[in-house]
C-alpha positions in Angstrom: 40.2 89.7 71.8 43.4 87.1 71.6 45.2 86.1 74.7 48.5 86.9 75.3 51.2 84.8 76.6 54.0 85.9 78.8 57.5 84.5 77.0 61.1 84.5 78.2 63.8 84.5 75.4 67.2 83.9 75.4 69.5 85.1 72.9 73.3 84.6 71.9 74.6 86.6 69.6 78.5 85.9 67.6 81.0 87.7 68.3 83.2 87.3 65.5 82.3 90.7 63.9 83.2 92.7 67.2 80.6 93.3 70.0 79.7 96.6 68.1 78.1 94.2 65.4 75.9 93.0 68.3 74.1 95.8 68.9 72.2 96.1 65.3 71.2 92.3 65.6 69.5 92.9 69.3 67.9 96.0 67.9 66.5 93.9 64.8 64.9 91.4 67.1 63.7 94.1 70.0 61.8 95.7 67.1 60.3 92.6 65.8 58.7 92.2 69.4 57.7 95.5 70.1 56.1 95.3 66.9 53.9 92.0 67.5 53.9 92.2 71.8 54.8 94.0 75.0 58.7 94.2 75.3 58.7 93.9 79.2 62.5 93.3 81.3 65.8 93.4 79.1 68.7 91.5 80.6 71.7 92.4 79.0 74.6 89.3 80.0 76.9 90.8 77.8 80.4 88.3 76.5 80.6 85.1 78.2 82.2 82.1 77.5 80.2 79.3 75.8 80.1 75.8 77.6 81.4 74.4 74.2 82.0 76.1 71.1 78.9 76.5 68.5 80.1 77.5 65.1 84.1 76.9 66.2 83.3 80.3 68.4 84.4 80.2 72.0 82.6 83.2 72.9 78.7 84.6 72.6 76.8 87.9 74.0 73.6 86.8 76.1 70.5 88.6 76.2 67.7 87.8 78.2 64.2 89.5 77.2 60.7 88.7 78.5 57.9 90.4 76.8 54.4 89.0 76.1 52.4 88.2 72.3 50.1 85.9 71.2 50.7 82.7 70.7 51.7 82.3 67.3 54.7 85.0 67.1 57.3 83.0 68.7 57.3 80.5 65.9 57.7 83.6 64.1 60.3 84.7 65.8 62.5 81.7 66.0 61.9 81.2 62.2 63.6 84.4 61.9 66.4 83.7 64.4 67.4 80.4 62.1 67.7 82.5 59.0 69.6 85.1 60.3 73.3 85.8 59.9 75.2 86.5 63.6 72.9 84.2 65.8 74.4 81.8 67.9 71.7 80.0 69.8 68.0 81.9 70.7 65.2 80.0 72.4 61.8 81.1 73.5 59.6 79.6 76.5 56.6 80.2 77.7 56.6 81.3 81.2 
């Protein structure tokens, strides 16, 4: 039996496309958790105004998810975040 670890992550999504592109991003990465851990509280921050632009984009959509895995998935999951068209910024703790 593995341990799992309880995990805060923090995700900004672009913009650019429309906030209905959005939406199909979150879902990507709310299944990819599901699917390796317990998806626990969803914060949804919606638009908001960066504190300095990433990408030349003013603007990202925030959403804060805690859910708990084992140890190893949230390398996973960041390695998957850098590859992936539409993400801003994402970062992972461990709470």
């Amino acid at each position: 039996m593995s341990v799992k670890n309880s995990y805060e992550c923090v995700m900004i999504f672009s913009v650019a496309n429309g906030e209905e592109a959005v939406q199909p991003l979150y879902e990507k990465f709310k299944g990819m958790i599901e699917a390796n851990g317990t998806l626990g509280s969803v914060d949804e921050w919606g638009k908001r105004k960066l504190a300095y632009p990433i990408d030349d984009e003013p603007e990202g959509y925030y959403y804060v998810v805690n859910f708990e895995s084992d140890a190893d998935f949230p390398a996973e999951l960041d390695r998957v975040f850098k590859i992936t068209e539409g993400v801003l910024r994402a970062m992972t703790i461990r709470k």
